[in-house]
N, C-alpha and C positions, 0 to 999 in steps of 0.2 A: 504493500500500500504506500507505505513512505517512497519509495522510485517511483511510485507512477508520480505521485504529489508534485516530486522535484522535478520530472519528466515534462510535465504542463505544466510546472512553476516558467522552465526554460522556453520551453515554445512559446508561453502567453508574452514574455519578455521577447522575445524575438519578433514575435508577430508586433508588437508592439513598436517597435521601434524598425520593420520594415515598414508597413502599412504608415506611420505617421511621414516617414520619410516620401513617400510615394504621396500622400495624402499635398501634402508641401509642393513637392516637385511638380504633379500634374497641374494641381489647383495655377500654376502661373499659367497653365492652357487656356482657360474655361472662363470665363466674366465671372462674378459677384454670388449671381444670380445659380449659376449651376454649378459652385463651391461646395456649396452645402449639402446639393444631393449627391455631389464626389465624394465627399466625405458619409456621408452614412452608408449610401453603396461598401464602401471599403470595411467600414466597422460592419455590416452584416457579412460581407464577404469573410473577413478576418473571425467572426464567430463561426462560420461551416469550417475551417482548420479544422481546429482541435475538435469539433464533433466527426467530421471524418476520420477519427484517427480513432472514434470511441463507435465506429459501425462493426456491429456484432454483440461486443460484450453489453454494448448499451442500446445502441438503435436497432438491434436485432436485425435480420438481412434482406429486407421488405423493400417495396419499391421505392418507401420513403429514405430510407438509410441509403436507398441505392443513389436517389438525385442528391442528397446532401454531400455524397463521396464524390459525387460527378461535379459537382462545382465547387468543392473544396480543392480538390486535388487541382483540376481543371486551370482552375484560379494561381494555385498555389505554382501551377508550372508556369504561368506565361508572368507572374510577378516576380520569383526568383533570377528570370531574366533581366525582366525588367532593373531590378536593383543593381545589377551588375553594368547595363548596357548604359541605362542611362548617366551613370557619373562620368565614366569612360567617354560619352558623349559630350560633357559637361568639358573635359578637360579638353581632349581634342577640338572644341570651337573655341577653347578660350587660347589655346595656342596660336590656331587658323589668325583670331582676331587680333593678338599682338603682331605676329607677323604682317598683316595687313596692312596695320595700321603705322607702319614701317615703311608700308609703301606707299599705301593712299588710303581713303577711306574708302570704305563699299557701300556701295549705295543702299538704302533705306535695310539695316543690319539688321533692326526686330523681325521687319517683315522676312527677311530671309531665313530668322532662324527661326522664327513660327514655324515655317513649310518645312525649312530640312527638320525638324520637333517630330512633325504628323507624318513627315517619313519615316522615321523611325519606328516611332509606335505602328505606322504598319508592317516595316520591315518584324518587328517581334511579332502580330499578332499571323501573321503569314504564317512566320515560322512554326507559331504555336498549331497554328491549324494543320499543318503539313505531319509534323511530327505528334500531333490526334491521332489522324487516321494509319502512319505508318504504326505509333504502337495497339492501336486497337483491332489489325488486321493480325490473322492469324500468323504466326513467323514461318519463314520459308527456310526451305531446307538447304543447308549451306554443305558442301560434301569437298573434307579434307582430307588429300592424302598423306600419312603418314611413313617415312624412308626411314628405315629400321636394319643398321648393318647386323650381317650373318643370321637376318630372320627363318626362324623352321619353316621353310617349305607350305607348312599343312597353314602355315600362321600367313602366308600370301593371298591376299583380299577377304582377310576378317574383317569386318564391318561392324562398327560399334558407332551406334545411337545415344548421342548425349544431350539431354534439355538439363537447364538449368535454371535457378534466379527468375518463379513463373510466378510466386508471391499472390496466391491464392485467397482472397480478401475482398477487401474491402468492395474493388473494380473487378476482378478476375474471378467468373464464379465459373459455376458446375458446367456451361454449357463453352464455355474459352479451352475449359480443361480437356472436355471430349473431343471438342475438334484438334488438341494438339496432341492425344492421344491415337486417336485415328489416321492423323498423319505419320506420327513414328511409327507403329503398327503398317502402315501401309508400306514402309522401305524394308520391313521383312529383314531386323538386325539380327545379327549375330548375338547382342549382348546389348545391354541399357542400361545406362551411367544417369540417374538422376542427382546431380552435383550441390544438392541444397537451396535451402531459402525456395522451400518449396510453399511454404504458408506464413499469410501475416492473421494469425487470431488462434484460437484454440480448439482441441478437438471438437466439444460441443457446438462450437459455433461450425465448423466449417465441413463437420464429418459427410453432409449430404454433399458438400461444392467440389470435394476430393475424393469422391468416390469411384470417380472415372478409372484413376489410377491400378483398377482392379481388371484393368485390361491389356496391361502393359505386359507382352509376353515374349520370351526368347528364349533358343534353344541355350543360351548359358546365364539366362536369368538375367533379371530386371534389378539392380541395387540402387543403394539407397546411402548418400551420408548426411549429416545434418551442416545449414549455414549458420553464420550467425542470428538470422530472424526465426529460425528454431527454438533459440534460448530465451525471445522474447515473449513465444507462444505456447513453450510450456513442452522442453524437448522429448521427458520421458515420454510422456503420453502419446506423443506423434510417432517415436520410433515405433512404438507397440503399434499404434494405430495404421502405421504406413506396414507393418510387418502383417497385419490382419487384412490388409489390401494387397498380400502377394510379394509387396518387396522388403525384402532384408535389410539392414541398417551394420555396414560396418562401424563402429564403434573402436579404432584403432586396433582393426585389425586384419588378416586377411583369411582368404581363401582357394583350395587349391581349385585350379576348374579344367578339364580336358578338352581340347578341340583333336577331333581325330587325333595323330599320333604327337600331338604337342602338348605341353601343359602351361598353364598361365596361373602366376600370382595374383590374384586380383587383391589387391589391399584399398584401406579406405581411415581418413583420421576424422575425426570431430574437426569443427571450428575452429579454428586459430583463438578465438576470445573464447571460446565455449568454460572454461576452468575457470573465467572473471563472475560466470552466473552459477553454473555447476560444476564444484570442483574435480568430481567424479568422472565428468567427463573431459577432462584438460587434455588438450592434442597432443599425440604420444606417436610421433611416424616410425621410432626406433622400435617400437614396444609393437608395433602395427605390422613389423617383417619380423620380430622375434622370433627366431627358429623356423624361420619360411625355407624349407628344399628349394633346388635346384630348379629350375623351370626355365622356359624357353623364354617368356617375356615376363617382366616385371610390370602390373600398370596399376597407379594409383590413384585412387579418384581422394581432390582433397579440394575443398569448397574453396579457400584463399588459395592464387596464384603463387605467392612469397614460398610454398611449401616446398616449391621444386627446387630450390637453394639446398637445401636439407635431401633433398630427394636424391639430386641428381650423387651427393657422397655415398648417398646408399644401393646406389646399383639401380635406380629405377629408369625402366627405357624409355615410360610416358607417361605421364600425367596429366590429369583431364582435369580441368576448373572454372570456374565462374567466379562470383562475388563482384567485378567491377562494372556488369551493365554495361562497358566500353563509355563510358562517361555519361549514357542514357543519350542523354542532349544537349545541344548546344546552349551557353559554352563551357560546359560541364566538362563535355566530351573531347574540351583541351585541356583544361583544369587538372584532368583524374591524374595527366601522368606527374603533374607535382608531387603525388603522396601514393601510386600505384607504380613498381617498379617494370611490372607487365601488365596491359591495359588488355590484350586482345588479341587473338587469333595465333597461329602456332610459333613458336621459339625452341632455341634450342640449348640449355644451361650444361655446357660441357658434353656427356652423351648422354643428355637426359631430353626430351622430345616435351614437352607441355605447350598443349592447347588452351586458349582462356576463349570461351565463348560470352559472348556479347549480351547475353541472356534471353531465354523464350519468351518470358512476357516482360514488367516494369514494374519498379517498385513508386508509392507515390503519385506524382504527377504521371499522367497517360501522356506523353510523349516524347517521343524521339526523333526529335530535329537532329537530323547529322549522324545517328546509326541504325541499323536493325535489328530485330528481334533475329532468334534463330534453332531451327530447330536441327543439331548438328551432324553429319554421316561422318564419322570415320574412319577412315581405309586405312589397312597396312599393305604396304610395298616396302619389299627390301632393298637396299639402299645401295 
């Protein structure tokens, strides 16, 4: 109870001093007269936040709960831009204008900067709508080949199916989940890597939206590790509840699996934070090959990218990951790689192979101006 308290202690503070900021900034657009309905617009806007972040445990998963997440979030993406674009925009005209003014005056300079203003704000609201409908459409199948020196033979065009980061919630319900089910099922994988951050809210709340998942099948099995938005929705219960739907949950650990005459490690860790909410589950990738045989491929499924640092000293030939959404959206999506050492798609750490997919659905705001959703094929070819 006390982390949630401080949890929207922080957001209310945040929203608080975004929305006044934007409140300020835009009101220089607008005369006198439609100041005032700017400003309560925004304070109702800035109350659907945090009530969207309270759909399920609180607004239950109704159609009402469903419009309040739709224009919280909705909101919450094309103003997170906004905060960003427009100081950026602020300083760049005020550069433009001393250089200028260096040179000559510019002719009537409010009026010019009224219009390039309204350009901008459409330039964002463009973009918001663009990256709406790109994270709202089901994700397409992106198919990676993987070059794997002295691969067994039997292991040349194993085909492994990775969704990740699909954050089953709030926006993402029962019917996103079966059309992205249907689509992996449809590519008829070898094997299925669900990489985490598979749900935002708790078993109760979400067990009818994630049921889909009970259809996820391959001849070497469907797994399962947990992300860090596991820890926020109450991990034990999901592992049990995701293992009552068919997939198993490595838990720092692995197992042995046979393709025809080859054998594969499949190993799998917790969250990287996982041990900050539950100590019992703290990521353990040493303890996760502990007395692992011999085997033809090593592949680790581990929710943070940062894992293959560690991995690649331990012999592992790939590892599958998500957690950074590729920055989701713009300009996030150049942002991430300040504090993400690997943002996306395949690399290679010494002889260790890691893939970071982009994520199948979004967390948040619905939109992905500047990346896609993806639902992943991965091929082995030896190298």
């Amino acid at each position: 109870m006390l982390r949630q308290v401080i949890f929207f202690g922080m957001v209310l503070t945040i929203l608080s001093v975004l929305y006044g900021y934007l409140g300020r900034r835009l009101g220089r657009l607008v005369s006198p007269r439609w100041r005032k309905a700017l400003w309560v617009g925004l304070v109702l806007h800035a109350l659907c936040v945090p009530a969207s972040f309270m759909v399920g445990d609180r607004l239950g998963m109704g159609p009402v709960a469903l419009a309040v997440a739709t224009i919280g979030f909705t909101g919450l993406g094309l103003i997170s831009v906004l905060v960003l674009v427009l100081p950026a925009f602020d300083l760049g005209s005020r550069v433009v204008r001393m250089v200028r003014e260096g040179v000559s005056a510019p002719p009537d300079p409010a009026r010019r900067r009224f219009f390039a203003e309204l350009g901008v704000l459409g330039l964002v609201g463009g973009s918001a709508a663009v990256g709406y409908a790109e994270a709202t459409r089901l994700a397409r199948v992106k198919r990676v080949e993987i070059p794997i020196a002295d691969l067994h033979p039997d292991l040349v065009g194993l085909r492994i199916v990775q969704i990740t980061d699909i954050h089953v919630g709030a926006l993402m319900r029962r019917p996103a989940l079966q059309a992205i089910v249907d689509r992996v099922q449809a590519l008829e994988p070898d094997l299925i890597a669900v990489t985490g951050d598979l749900v935002d809210g708790s078993v109760d709340e979400l067990r009818e939206h994630t049921a889909p998942l009970n259809g996820l099948a391959a001849p070497l099995g469907a797994w399962f590790v947990t992300g860090n938005h596991e820890y926020y929705s109450g991990a034990q219960a999901w592992v049990a509840e995701v293992a009552r739907l068919g997939l198993p949950t490595l838990l720092n650990e692995h197992r042995m699996l046979s393709w025809k005459g080859a054998r594969i490690c499949l190993a799998g860790v917790t969250d990287r934070k996982a041990g900050d909410l539950l100590p019992e589950h703290e990521s353990d990738l040493e303890g996760a090959l502990l007395d692992a045989p011999d085997s033809d491929l090593r592949l680790l499924l581990a929710h943070q990218p940062q894992a293959v640092f560690q991995a690649a000293r331990l012999g592992v030939d790939l590892q599958l990951s998500g957690h950074t959404h590729g920055g989701q959206y713009f300009p996030f999506n150049l942002l991430v790689h300040l504090v993400q050492p690997i943002v996306a798609g395949l690399h290679r750490i010494e002889q260790t192979w890691v893939y970071v997919s982009r994520g199948t659905g979004f967390w948040g705001p619905p939109n992905r101006a500047g990346t896609e959703s993806e639902i992943t094929e991965l091929v082995l070819r030896r190298a």
